[in-house]
C-alpha positions as a Markdown table, in Angstrom:
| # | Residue | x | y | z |
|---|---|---|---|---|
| 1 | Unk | 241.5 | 22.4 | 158.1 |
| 2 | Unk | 237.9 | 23.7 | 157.2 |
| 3 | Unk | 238.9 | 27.2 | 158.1 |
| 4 | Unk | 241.3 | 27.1 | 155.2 |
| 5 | Unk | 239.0 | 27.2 | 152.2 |
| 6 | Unk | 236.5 | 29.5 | 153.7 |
| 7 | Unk | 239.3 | 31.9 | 154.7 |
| 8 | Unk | 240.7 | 31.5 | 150.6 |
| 9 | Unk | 237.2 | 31.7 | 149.5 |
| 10 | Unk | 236.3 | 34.7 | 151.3 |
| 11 | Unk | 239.5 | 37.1 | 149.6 |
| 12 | Unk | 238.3 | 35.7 | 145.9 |
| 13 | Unk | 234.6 | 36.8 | 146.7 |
| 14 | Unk | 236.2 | 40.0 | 148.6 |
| 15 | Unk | 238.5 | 40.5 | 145.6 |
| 16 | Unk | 235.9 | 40.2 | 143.0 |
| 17 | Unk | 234.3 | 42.9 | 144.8 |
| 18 | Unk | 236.8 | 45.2 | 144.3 |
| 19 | Unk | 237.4 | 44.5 | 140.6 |
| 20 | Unk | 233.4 | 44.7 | 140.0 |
| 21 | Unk | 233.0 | 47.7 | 141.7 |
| 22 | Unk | 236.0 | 49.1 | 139.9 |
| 23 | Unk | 234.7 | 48.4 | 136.0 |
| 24 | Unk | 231.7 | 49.6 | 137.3 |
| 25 | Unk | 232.7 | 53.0 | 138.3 |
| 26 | Unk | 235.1 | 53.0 | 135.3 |
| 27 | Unk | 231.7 | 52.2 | 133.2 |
| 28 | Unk | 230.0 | 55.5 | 135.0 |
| 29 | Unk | 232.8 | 57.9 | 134.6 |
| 30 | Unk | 233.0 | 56.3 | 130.7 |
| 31 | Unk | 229.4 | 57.3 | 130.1 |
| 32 | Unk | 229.4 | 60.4 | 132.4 |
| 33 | Unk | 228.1 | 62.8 | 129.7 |
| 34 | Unk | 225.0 | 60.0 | 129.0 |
| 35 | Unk | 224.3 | 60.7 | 132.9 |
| 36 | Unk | 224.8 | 64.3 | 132.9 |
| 37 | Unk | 221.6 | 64.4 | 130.4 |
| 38 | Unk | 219.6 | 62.4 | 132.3 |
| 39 | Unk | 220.4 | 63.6 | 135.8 |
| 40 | Unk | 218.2 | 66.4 | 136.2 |
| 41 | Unk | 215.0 | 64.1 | 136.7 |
| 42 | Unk | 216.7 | 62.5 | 139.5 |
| 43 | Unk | 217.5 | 65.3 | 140.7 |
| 44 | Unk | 214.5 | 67.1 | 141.0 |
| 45 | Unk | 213.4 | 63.6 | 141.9 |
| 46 | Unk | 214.8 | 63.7 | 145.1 |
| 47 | Unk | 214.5 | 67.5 | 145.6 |
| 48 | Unk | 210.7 | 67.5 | 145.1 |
| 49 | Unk | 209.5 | 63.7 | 145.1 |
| 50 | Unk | 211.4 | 61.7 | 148.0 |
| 51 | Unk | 212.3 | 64.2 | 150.0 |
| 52 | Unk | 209.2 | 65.3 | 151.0 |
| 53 | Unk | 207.6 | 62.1 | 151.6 |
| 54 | Unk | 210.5 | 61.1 | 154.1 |
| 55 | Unk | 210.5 | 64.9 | 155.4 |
| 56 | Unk | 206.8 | 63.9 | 155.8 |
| 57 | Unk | 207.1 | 60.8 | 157.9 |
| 58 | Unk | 209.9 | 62.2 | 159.9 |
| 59 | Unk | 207.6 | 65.4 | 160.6 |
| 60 | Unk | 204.6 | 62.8 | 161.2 |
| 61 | Unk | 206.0 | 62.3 | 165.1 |
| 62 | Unk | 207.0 | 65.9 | 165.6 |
| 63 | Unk | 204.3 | 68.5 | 166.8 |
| 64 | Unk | 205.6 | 71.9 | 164.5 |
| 65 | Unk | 204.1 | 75.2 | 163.3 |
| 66 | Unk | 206.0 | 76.0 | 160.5 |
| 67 | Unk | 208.2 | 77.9 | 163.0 |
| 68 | Unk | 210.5 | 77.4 | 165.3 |
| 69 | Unk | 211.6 | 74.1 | 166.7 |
| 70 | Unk | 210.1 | 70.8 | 166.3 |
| 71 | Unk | 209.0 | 68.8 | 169.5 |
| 72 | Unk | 208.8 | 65.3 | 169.2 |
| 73 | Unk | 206.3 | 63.6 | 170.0 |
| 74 | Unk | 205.9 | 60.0 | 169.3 |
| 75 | Unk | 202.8 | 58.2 | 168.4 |
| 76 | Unk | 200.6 | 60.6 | 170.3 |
| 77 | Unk | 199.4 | 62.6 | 166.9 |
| 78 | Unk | 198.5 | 59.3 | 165.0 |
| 79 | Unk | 196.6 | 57.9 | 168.5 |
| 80 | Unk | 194.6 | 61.4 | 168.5 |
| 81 | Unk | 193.9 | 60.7 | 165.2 |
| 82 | Unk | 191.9 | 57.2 | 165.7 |
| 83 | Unk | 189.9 | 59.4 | 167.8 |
| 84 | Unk | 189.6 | 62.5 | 165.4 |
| 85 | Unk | 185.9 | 62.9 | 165.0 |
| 86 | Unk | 186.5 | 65.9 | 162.2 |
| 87 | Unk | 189.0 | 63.7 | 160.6 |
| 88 | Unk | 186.5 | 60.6 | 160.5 |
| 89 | Unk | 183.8 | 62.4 | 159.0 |
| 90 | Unk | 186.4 | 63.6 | 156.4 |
| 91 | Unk | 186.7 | 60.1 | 155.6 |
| 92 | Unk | 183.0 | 59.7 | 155.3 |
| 93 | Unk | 182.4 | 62.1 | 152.7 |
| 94 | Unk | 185.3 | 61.4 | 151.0 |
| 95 | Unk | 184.0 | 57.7 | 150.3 |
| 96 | Unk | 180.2 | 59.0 | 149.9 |
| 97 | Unk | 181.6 | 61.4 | 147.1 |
| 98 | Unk | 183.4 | 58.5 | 145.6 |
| 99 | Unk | 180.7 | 56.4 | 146.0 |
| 100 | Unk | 178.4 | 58.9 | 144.4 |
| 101 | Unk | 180.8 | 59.9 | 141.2 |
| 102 | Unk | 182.3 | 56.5 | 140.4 |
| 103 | Unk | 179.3 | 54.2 | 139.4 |
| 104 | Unk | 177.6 | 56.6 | 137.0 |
| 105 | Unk | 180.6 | 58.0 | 135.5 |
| 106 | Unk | 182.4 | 55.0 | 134.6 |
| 107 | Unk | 179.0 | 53.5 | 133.2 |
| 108 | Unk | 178.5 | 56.7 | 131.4 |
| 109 | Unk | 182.7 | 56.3 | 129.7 |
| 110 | Unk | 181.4 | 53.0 | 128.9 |
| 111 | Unk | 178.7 | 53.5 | 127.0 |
| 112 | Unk | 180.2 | 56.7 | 125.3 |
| 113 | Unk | 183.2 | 54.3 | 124.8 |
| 114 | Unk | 181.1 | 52.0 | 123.1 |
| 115 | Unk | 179.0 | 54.7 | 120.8 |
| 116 | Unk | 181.7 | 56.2 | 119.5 |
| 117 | Unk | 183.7 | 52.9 | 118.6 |
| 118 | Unk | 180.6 | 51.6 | 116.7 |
| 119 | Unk | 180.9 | 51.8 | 112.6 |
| 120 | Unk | 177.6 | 54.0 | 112.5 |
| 121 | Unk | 178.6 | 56.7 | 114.7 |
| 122 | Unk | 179.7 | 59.7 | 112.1 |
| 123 | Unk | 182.2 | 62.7 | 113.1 |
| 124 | Unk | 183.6 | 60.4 | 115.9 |
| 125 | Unk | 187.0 | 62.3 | 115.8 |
| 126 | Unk | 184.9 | 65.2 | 117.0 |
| 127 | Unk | 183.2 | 63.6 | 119.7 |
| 128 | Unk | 186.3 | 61.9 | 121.0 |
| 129 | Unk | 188.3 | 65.6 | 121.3 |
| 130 | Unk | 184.8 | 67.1 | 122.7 |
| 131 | Unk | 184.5 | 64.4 | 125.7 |
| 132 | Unk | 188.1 | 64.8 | 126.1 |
| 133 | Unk | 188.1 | 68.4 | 126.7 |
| 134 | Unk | 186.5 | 68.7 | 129.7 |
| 135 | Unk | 190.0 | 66.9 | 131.0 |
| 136 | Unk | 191.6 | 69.8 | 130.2 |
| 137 | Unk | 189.3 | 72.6 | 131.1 |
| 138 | Unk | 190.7 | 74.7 | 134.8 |
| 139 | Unk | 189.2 | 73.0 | 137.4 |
| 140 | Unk | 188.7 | 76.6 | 139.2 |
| 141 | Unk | 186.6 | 77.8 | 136.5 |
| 142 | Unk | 184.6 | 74.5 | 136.4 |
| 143 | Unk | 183.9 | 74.8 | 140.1 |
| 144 | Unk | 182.6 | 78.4 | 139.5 |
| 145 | Unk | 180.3 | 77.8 | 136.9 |
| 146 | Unk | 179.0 | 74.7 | 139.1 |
| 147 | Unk | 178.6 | 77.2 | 141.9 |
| 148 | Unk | 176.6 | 79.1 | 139.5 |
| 149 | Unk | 174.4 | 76.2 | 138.3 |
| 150 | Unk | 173.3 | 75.0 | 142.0 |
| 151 | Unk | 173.1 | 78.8 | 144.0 |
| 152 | Unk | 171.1 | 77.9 | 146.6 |
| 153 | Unk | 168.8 | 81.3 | 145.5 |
| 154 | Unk | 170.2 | 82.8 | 142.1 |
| 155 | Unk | 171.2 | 78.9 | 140.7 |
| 156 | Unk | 170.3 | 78.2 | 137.1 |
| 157 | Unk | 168.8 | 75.0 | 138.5 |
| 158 | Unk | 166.9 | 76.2 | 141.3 |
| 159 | Unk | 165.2 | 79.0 | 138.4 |
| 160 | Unk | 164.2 | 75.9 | 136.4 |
| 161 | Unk | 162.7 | 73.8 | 139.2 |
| 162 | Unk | 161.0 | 77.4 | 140.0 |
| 163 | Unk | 159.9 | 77.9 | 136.7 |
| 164 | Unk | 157.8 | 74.0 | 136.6 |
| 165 | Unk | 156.2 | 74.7 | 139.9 |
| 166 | Unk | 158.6 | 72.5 | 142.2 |
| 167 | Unk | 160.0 | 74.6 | 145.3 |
| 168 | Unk | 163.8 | 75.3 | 145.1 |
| 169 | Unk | 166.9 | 73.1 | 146.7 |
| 170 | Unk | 169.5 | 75.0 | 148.9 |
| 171 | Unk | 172.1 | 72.7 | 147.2 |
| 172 | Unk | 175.1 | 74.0 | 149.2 |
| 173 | Unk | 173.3 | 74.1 | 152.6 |
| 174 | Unk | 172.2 | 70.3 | 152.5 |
| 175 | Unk | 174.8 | 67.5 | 153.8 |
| 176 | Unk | 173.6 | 65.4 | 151.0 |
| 177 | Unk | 173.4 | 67.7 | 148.3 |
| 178 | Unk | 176.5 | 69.3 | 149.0 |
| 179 | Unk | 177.8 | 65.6 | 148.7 |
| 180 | Unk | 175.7 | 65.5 | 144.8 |
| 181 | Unk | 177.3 | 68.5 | 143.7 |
| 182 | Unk | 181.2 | 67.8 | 144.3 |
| 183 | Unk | 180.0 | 64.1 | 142.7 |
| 184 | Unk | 178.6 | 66.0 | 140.1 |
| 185 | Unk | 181.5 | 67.8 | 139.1 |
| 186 | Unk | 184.0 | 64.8 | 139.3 |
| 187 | Unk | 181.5 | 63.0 | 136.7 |
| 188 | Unk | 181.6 | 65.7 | 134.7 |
| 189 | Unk | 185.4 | 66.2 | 134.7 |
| 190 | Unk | 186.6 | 62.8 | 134.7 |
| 191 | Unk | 183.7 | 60.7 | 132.1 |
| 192 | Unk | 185.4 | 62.1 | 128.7 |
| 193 | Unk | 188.9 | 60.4 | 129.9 |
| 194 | Unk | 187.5 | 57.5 | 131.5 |
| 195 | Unk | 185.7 | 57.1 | 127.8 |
| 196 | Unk | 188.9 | 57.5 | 126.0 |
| 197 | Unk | 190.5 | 54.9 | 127.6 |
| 198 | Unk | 187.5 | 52.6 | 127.2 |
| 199 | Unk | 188.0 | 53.3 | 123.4 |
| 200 | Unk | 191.3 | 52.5 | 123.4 |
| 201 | Unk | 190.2 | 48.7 | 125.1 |
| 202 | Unk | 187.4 | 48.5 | 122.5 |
| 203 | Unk | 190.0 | 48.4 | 119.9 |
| 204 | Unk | 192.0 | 46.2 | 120.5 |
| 205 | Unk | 188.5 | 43.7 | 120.8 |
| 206 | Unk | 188.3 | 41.7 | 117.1 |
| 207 | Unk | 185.8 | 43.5 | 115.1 |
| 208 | Unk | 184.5 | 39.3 | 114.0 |
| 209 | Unk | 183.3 | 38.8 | 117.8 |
| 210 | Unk | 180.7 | 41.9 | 117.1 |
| 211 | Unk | 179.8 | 40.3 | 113.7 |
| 212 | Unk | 179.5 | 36.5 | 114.9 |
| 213 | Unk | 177.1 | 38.0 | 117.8 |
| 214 | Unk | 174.9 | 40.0 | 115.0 |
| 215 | Unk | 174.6 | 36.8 | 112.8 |
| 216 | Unk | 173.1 | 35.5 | 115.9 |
| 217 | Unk | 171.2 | 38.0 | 116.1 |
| 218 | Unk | 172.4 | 39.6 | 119.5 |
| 219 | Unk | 171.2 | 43.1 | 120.4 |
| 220 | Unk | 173.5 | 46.0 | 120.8 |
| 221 | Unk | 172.4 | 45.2 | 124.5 |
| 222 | Unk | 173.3 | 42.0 | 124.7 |
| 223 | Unk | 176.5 | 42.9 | 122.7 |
| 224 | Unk | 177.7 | 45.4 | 125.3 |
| 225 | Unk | 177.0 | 43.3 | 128.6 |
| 226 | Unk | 178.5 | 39.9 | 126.7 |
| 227 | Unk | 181.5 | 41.1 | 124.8 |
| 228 | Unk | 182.5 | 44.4 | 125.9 |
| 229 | Unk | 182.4 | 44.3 | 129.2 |
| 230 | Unk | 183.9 | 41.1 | 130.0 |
| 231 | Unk | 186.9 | 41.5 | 127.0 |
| 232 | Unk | 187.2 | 44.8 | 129.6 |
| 233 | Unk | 187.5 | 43.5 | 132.6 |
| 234 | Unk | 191.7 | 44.8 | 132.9 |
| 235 | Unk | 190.6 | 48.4 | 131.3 |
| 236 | Unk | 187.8 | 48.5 | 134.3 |
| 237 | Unk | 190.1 | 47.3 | 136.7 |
| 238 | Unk | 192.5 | 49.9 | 135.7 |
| 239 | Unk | 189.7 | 53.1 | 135.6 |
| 240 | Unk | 188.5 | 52.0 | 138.5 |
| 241 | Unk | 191.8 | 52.0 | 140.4 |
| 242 | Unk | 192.8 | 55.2 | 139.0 |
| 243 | Unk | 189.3 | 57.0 | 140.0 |
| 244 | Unk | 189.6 | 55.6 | 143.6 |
| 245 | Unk | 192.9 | 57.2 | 144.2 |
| 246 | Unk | 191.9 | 60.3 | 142.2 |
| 247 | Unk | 188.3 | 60.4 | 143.9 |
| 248 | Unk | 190.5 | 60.0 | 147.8 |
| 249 | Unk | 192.2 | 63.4 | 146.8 |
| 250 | Unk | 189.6 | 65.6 | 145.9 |
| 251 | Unk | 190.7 | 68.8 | 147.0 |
| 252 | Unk | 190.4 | 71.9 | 144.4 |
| 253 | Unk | 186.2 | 71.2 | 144.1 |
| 254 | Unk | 185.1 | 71.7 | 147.4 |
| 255 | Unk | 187.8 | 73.8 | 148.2 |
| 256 | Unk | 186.7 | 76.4 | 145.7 |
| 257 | Unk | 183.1 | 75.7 | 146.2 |
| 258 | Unk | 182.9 | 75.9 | 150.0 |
| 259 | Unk | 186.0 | 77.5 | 151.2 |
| 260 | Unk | 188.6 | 75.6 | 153.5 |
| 261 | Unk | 185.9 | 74.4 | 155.9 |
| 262 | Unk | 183.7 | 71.9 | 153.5 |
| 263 | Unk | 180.6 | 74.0 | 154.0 |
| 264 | Unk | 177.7 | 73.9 | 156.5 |
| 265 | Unk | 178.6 | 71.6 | 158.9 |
| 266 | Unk | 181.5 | 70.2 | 157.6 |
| 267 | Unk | 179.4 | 68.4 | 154.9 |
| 268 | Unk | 181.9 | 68.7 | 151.4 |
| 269 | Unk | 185.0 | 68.5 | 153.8 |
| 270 | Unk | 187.5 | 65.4 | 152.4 |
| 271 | Unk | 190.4 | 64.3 | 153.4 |
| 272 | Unk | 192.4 | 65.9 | 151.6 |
| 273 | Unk | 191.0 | 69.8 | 152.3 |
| 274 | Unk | 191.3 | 68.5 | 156.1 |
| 275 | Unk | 195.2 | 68.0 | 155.7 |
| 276 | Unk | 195.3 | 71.5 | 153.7 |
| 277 | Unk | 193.2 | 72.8 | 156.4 |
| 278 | Unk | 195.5 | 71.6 | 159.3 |
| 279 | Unk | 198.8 | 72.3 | 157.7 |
| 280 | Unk | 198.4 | 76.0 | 155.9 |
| 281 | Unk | 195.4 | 77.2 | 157.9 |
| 282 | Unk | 195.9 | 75.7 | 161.4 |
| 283 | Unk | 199.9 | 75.9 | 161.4 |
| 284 | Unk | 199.7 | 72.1 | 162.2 |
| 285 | Unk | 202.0 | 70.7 | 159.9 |
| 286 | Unk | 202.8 | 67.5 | 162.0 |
| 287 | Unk | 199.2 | 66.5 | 162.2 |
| 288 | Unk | 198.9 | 66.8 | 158.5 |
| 289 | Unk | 201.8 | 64.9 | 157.6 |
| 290 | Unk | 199.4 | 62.3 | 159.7 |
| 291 | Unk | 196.8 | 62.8 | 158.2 |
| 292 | Unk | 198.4 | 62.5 | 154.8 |
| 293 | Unk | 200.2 | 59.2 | 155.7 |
| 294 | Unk | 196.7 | 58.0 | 157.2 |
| 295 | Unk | 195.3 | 58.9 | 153.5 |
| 296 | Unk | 198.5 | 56.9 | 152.0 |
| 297 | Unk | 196.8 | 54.1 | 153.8 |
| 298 | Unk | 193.2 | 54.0 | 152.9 |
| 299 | Unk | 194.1 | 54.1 | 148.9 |
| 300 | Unk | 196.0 | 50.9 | 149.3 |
| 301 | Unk | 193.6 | 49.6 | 151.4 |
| 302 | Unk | 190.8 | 50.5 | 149.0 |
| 303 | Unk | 192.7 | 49.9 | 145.8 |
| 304 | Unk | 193.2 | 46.8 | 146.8 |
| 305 | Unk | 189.7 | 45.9 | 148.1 |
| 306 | Unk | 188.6 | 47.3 | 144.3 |
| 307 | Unk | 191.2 | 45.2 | 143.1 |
| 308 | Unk | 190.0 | 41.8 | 144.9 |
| 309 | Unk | 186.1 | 42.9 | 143.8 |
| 310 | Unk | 186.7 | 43.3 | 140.1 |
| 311 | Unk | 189.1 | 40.3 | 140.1 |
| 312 | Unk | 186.3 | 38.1 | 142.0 |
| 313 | Unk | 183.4 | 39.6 | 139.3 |
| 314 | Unk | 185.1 | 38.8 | 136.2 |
| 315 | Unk | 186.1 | 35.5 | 137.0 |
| 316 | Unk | 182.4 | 34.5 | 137.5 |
């Protein structure tokens, strides 16, 4: 007797199906011309964006050249990765570099932020598009003219320290300095758009917090480290993301600065030139796509240990 309504219940559901899924296909071919317009994103979508990052996982446990056929081969490539020396100390500069870069250029944005949202700063429409340009300026011909600045014997740099007395620095023959210079170049680049979007967060802060604090008599010091910063805490958070997964994909700087093996020693090689480096120059294109998915995992990891930091720091 139970089977009865379940049995009655189960051709209405089944039936309503069929009729939903029938308006809803009549509702697609209605508006077909609406998703002819908007197709070719979707389609280049899936040619160019989720294609390759399945391709990639699929190719992740096959061991291919680029030619010929693939031979699978299971876990073994992401095991021989755990034990990857080369691939570890990719890791290590990559997070050194970061490391190096991050804290100075987002304090930098910050206070640039904060000058050029203050009511005595003149020609601050000038300022804003000069920080912002160095955004847009070719990375390649940044990384050229930092070559030029730090030459280990014709460097602009090294001719000043000459010129005070102090003895020159090979920059790109040093682990560390190597390191400095890639950091340098990422501040550089990425402190005029860090600063914009600082401005941005400043205002949208009520101009009567800054005045209330200078009745009191606060400082511009005191101002900046009691009202800015904490009214800031989602733009940081944000910035800070957003340079952690640029700063895990550094690839055009040293690349162009040290060639495809990160210099002396290894010293400027990332993560990212080590997965160029094994795919294009080593013809092993199932390692990288290991490597890469191994990178996939250390910016969630990371993003969300930054995450879990600044959250902890700003609610204090």
């Amino acid at each position: 007797m139970d089977s009865l309504p379940k049995a009655g219940n189960s051709s209405v559901v089944e039936t309503e199906n069929v009729a939903y899924k029938k308006s809803l296909w009549k509702e697609i071919y209605k508006n077909r011309t609406l998703y002819l317009f908007i197709s070719p994103f979707y389609i280049l979508f899936l040619i160019f964006g989720l294609f390759p990052i399945v391709f990639s996982l699929y190719l992740s446990f096959h061991k291919w050249s680029g030619l010929g056929d693939m031979e699978f081969v299971g876990l073994d490539q992401f095991k021989f990765l755990l034990s990857d020396d080369v691939f570890w100390q990719s890791v290590g500069n990559t997070f050194l570099i970061w490391f190096i870069s991050t804290l100075p250029m987002l304090f930098f944005a910050l206070v640039i932020a904060f000058l050029l949202n203050a009511p005595f700063t003149r020609f601050r429409g000038f300022y804003r598009t000069t920080f912002f340009i160095t955004n847009v300026t070719s990375i390649v011909a940044v990384t050229i003219i930092f070559k030029s600045l730090f030459g280990n014997q014709y460097g602009l740099l090294n001719y000043i320290l000459t010129s005070i007395g102090m003895d020159p620095i090979e920059w790109l023959n040093s682990a560390f300095w190597i390191k400095v210079v890639i950091a340098s170049m990422v501040v550089w680049r990425w402190t005029g758009y860090n600063a914009i979007i600082y401005l941005a967060g400043l205002q949208s802060i009520p101009n009567d917090l800054y005045e209330a604090a200078r009745i009191d008599g606060a400082s511009l010091f005191q101002q900046f480290f009691h009202i800015t910063i904490p009214l800031l805490r989602p733009i940081i958070l944000f910035t800070v993301m957003m340079t952690t997964i640029g700063s895990m994909q550094l690839f055009t700087e040293p690349q162009v600065l040290l060639g495809n093996s990160g210099g002396p020693g290894g010293a400027g090689l990332t993560i990212t030139l080590y997965m160029y480096k094994q795919g294009f120059i080593e013809s092993q294109f199932g390692y990288a796509s290991v490597v890469s998915w191994a990178l996939f995992v250390i910016i969630a990891i990371f993003s969300l240990f930054n995450w879990l930091v600044v959250q902890k720091v700003g609610n204090k």
